[in-house]
LOVO-750229 format. One line per 4 residues: number of its first residue (from 1); their letters; for each residue x, y, z of N, C-alpha, C. Coordinates in steps of 0.001 Angstrom, whole numbers. Example, Ala and Ser with C-alpha at 12.3 -4.5 7.8 and 13.67 -1.06 7.14 Angstrom:
# residues 2
1> AS> 13190/-5690/7800/12300/-4500/7800/13200/-3300/7800  12850/-2250/7080/13670/-1060/7140/12900/30/7870
This chain:
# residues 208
1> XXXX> -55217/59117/180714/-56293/58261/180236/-57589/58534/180989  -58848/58367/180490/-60265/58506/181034/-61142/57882/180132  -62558/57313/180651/-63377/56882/180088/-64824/57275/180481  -65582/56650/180047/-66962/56821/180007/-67307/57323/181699
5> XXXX> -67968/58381/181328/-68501/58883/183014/-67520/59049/183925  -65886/59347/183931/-65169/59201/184951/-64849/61364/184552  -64698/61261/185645/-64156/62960/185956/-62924/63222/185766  -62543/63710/185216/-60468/64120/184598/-60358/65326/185645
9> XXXX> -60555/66278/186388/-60817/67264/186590/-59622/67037/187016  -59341/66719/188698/-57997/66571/189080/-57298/65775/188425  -56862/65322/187449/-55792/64749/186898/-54790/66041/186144  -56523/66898/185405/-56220/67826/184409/-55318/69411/185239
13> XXXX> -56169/68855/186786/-55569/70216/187176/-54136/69683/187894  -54124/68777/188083/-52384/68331/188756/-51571/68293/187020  -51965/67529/186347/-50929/68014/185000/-50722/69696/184636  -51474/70268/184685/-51008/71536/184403/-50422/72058/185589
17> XXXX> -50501/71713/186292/-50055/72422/187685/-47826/71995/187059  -47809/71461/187120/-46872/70490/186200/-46539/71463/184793  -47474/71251/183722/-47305/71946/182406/-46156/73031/182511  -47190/74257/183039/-46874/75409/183281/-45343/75985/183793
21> XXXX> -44793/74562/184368/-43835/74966/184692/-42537/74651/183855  -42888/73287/182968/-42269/73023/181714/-42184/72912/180671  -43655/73910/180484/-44330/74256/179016/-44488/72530/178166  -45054/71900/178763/-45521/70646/178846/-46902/70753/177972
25> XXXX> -47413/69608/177161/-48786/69633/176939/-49595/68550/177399  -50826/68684/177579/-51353/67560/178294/-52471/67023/176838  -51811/65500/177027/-52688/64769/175875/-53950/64227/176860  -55483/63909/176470/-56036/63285/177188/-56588/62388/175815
29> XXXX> -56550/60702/176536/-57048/59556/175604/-57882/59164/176644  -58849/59270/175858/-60846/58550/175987/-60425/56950/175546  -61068/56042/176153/-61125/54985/175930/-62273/54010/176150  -62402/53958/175582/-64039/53048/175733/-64400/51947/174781
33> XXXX> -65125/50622/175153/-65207/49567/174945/-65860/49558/173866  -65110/48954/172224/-66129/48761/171357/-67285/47837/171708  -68365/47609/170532/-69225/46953/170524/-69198/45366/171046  -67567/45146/170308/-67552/43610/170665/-66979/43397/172183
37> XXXX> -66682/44320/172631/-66328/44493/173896/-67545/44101/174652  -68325/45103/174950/-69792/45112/175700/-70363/43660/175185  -70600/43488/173896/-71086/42287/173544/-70849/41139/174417  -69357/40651/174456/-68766/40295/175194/-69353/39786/176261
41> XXXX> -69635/40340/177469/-69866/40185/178395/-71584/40084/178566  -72302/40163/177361/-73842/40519/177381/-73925/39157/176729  -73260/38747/176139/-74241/37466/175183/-74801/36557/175994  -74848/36022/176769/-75486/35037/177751/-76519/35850/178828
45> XXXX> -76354/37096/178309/-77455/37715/179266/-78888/38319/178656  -78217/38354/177052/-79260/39390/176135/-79348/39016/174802  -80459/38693/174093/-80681/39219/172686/-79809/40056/172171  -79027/39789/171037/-78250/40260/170530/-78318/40672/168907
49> XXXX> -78594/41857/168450/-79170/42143/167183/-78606/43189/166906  -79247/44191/165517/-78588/44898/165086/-78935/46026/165827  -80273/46559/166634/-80753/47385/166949/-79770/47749/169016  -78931/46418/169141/-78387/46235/170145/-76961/46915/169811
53> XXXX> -76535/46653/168830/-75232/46975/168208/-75325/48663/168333  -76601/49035/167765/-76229/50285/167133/-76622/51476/168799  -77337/51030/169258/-77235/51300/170265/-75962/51300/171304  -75188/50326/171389/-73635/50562/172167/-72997/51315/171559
57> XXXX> -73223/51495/170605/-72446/52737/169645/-72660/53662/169901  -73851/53976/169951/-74846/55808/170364/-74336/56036/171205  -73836/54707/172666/-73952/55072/173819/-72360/55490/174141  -71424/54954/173265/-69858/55269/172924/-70153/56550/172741
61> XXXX> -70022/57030/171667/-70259/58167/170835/-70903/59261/172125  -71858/58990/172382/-72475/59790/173511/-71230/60333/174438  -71030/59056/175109/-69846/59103/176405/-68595/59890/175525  -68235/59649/174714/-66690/60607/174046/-67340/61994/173786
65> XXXX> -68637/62084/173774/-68793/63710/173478/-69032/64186/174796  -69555/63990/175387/-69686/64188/176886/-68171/64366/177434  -66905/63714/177181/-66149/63292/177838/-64955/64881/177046  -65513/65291/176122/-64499/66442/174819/-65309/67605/175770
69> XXXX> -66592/67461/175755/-66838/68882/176200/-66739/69132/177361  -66823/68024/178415/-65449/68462/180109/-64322/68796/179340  -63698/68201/178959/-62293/68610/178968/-62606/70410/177927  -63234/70700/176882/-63454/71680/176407/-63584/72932/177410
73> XXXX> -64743/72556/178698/-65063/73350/179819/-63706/73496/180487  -63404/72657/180799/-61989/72854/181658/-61103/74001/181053  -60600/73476/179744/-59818/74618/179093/-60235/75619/179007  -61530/75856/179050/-61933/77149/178955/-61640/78233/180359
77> XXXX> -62012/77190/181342/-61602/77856/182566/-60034/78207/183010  -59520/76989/182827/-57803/76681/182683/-57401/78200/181963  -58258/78112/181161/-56736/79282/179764/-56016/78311/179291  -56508/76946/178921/-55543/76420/178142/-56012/75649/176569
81> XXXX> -55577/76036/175339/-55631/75674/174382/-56019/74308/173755  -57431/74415/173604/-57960/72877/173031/-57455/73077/171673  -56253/72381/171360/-55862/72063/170063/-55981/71088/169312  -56309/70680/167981/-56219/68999/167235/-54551/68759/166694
85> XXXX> -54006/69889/166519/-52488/69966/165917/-51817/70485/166781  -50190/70122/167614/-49782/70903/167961/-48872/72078/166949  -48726/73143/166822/-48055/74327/166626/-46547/74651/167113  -47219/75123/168399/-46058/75964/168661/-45589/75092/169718
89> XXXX> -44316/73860/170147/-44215/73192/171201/-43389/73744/172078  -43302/75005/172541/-43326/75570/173974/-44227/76356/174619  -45280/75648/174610/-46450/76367/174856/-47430/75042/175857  -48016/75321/176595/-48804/74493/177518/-50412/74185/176408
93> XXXX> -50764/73137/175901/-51962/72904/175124/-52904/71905/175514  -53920/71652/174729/-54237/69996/175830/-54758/69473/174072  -54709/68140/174251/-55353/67379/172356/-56334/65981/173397  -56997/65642/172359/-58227/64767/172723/-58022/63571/172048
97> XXXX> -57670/62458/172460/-57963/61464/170824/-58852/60444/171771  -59633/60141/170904/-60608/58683/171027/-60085/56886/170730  -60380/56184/171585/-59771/54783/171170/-60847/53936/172013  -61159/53081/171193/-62028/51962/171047/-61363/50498/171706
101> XXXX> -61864/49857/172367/-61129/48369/172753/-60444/48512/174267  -59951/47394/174694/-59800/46866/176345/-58702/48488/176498  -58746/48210/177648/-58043/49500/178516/-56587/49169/178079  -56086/47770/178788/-54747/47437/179224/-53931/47852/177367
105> XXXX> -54639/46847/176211/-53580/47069/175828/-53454/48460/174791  -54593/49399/174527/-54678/50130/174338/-53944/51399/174793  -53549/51487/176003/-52901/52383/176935/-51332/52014/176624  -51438/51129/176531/-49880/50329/176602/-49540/51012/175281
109> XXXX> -49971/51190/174732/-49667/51465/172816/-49763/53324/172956  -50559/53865/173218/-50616/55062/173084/-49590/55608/174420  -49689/55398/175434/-48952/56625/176474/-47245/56063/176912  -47223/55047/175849/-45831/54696/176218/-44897/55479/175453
113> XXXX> -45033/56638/174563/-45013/57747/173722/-45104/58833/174805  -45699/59065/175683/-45341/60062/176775/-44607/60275/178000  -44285/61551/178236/-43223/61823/179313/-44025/61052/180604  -45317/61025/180993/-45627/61400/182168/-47359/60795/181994
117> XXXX> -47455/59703/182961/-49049/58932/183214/-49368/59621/184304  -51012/60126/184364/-51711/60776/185200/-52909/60056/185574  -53353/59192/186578/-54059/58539/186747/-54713/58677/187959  -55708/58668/188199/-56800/58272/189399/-56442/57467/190607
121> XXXX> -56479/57716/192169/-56628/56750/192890/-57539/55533/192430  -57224/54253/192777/-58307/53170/192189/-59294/53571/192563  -60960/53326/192458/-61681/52996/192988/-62580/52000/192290  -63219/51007/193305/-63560/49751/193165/-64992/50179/192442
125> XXXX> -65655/50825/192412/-67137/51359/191692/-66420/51746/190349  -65684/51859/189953/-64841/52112/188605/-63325/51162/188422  -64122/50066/187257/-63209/49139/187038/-61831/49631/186331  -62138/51129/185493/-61260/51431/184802/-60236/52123/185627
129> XXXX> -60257/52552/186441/-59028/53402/187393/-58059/52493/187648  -58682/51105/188201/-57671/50106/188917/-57016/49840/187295  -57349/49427/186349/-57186/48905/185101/-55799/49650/184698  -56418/51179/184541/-55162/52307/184116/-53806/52261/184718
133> XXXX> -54215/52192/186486/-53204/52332/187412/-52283/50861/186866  -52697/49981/186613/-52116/48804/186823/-51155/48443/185367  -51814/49122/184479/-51510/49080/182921/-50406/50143/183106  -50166/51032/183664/-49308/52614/183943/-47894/51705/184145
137> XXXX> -48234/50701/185635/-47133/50546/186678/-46472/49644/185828  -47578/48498/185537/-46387/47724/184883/-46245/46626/183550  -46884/48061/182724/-47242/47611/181090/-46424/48403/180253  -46869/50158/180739/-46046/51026/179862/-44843/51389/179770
141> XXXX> -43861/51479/181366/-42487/51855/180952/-42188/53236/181410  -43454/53623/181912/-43455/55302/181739/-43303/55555/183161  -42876/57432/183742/-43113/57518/185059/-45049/57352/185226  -45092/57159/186651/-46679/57526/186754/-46748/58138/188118
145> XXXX> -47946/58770/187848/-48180/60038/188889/-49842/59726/189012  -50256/58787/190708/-51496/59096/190999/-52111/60078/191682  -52738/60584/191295/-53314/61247/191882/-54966/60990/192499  -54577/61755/194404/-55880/61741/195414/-56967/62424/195099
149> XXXX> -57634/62756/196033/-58590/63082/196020/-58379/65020/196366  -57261/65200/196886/-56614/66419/196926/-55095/66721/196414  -55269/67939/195065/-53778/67463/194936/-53364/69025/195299  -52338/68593/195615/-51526/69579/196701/-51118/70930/195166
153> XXXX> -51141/72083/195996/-50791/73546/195129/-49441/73072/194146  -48580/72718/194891/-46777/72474/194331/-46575/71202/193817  -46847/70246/192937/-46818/68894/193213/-44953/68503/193488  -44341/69764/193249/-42703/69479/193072/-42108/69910/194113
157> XXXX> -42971/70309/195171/-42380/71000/196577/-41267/70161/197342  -41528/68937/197022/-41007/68056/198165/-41309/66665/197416  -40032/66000/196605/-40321/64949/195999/-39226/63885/197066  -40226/62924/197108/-39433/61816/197680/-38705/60448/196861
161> XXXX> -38012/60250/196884/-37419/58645/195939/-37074/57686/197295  -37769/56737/196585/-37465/55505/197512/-36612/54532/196546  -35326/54703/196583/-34190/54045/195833/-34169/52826/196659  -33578/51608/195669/-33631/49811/195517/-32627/50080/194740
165> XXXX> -31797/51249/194093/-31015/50501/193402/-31376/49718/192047  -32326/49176/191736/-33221/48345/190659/-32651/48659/188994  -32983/48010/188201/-33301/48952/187129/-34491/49567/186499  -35954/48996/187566/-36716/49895/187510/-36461/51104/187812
169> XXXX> -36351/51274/189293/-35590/52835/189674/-34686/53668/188925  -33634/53335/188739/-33156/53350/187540/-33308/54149/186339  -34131/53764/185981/-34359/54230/184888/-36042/55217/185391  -36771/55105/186327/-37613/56080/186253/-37305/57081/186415
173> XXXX> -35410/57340/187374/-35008/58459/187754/-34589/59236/186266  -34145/58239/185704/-33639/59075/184284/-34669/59458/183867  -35806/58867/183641/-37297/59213/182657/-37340/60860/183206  -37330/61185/184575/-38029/62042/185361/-37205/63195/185890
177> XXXX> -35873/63247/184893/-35043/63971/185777/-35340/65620/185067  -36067/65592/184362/-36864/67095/184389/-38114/68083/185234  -38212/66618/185933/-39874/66702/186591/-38234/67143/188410  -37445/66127/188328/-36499/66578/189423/-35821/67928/189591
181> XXXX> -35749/67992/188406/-34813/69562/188562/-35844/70465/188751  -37035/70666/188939/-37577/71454/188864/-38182/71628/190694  -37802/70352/191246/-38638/70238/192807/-37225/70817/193753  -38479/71583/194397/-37458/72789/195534/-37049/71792/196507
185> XXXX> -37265/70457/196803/-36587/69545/197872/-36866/68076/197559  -35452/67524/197497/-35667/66038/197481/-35285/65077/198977  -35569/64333/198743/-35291/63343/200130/-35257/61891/199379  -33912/61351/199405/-33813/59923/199469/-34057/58861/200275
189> XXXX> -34650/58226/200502/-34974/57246/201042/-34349/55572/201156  -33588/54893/201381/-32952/53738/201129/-33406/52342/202151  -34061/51781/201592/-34167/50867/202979/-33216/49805/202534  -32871/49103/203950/-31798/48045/204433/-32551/47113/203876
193> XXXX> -31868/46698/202676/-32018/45487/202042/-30876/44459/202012  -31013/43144/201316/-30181/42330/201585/-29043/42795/200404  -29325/43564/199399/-28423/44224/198583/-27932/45890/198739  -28178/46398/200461/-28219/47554/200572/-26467/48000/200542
197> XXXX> -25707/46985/200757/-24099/47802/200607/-24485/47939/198964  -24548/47567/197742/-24944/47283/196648/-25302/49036/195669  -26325/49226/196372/-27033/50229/195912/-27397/51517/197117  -25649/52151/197226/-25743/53381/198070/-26158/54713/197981
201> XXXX> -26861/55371/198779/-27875/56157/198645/-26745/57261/198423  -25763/57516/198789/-24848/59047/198854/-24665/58477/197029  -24633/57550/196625/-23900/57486/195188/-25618/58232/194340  -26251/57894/194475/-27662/58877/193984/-27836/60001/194114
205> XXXX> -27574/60303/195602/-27766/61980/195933/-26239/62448/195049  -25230/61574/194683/-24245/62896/194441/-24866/62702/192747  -25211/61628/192194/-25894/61820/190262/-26637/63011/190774  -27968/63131/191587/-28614/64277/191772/-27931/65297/191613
């Protein structure tokens, strides 16, 4: 997910870093606030007319073209295929779609359809990062993968699980057990909980 003025760059280059190795495609969804959105929050501050309307629109429209031709640049540099259809699905591609309206439940509807959420450290100067991250963890269902401000060459070098036993855990291990087979070292992690005879760590490492 990305929106108006935010940079995909490292998201785009930690997903392919990823892709490439499971002939994966990377979808990116633009999201940005319709009219009645912005409205929203302006009516007690502003004159509100038609010449106001059509203007948040320009300024949508603006931001999603701005937002196609990074990602266009990227692929170009990448070597990777700006497609509208996928074709051939063992092949690494990237597709663009546009969506209008609040972050949370918008995201919730589109990427709960995907293997794998790629999201931004929060930052507080961008309401939408915290929004995504938070809609990822615990709206969609999906694994999620944030990513810093540096993302490491291997992202599969060295994956860690911090097992609870849960049926969150649970089931993210199942979501992800392609993204597992593929990492040259795992490390389980178990902390002493009040249900730790419950949920034993050798019974995980031997499913692994």
């Amino acid at each position: 997910p990305t929106g108006p003025g935010l940079d995909a760059t490292r998201r785009l280059d930690a997903a392919l870093r990823l892709c490439r190795r499971l002939h994966a495609h990377i979808g990116v969804a633009f999201v940005a606030p319709g009219p009645e959105h912005v409205l929203a929050g302006m009516a007690s501050l502003a004159h509100v007319d038609a010449t106001t309307i059509a203007a948040i629109r320009q300024g949508v429209r603006e931001a999603a073209a701005e937002g196609r031709a990074a990602l266009a640049a990227w692929c170009g540099r990448a070597g990777v295929p700006l497609i509208a259809k996928a074709e051939r699905l063992d092949a690494t591609f990237a597709t663009w779609t546009e969506h209008s309206g609040d972050v949370e439940p918008i995201l919730t509807r589109a990427v709960r359809v995907n293997d794998l959420v790629i999201v931004d450290r929060p930052d507080p100067a961008r309401s939408f990062t915290g929004r995504a991250l938070d809609t990822a963890l615990f709206a969609i269902g999906r694994p999620t993968l944030m990513v810093g401000q540096v993302v490491p060459p291997d992202l599969l070098d060295h994956v860690v699980i911090a097992w609870n036993g849960s049926l969150e855990a649970t089931r993210l291990i199942g979501q992800s057990i392609a993204l597992l087979h593929e990492a040259t070292r795992l490390t389980v992690v178990h902390a002493r909980t009040e249900r730790f005879d419950e949920t034993r760590a050798a019974d995980l490492c031997g499913y692994l």
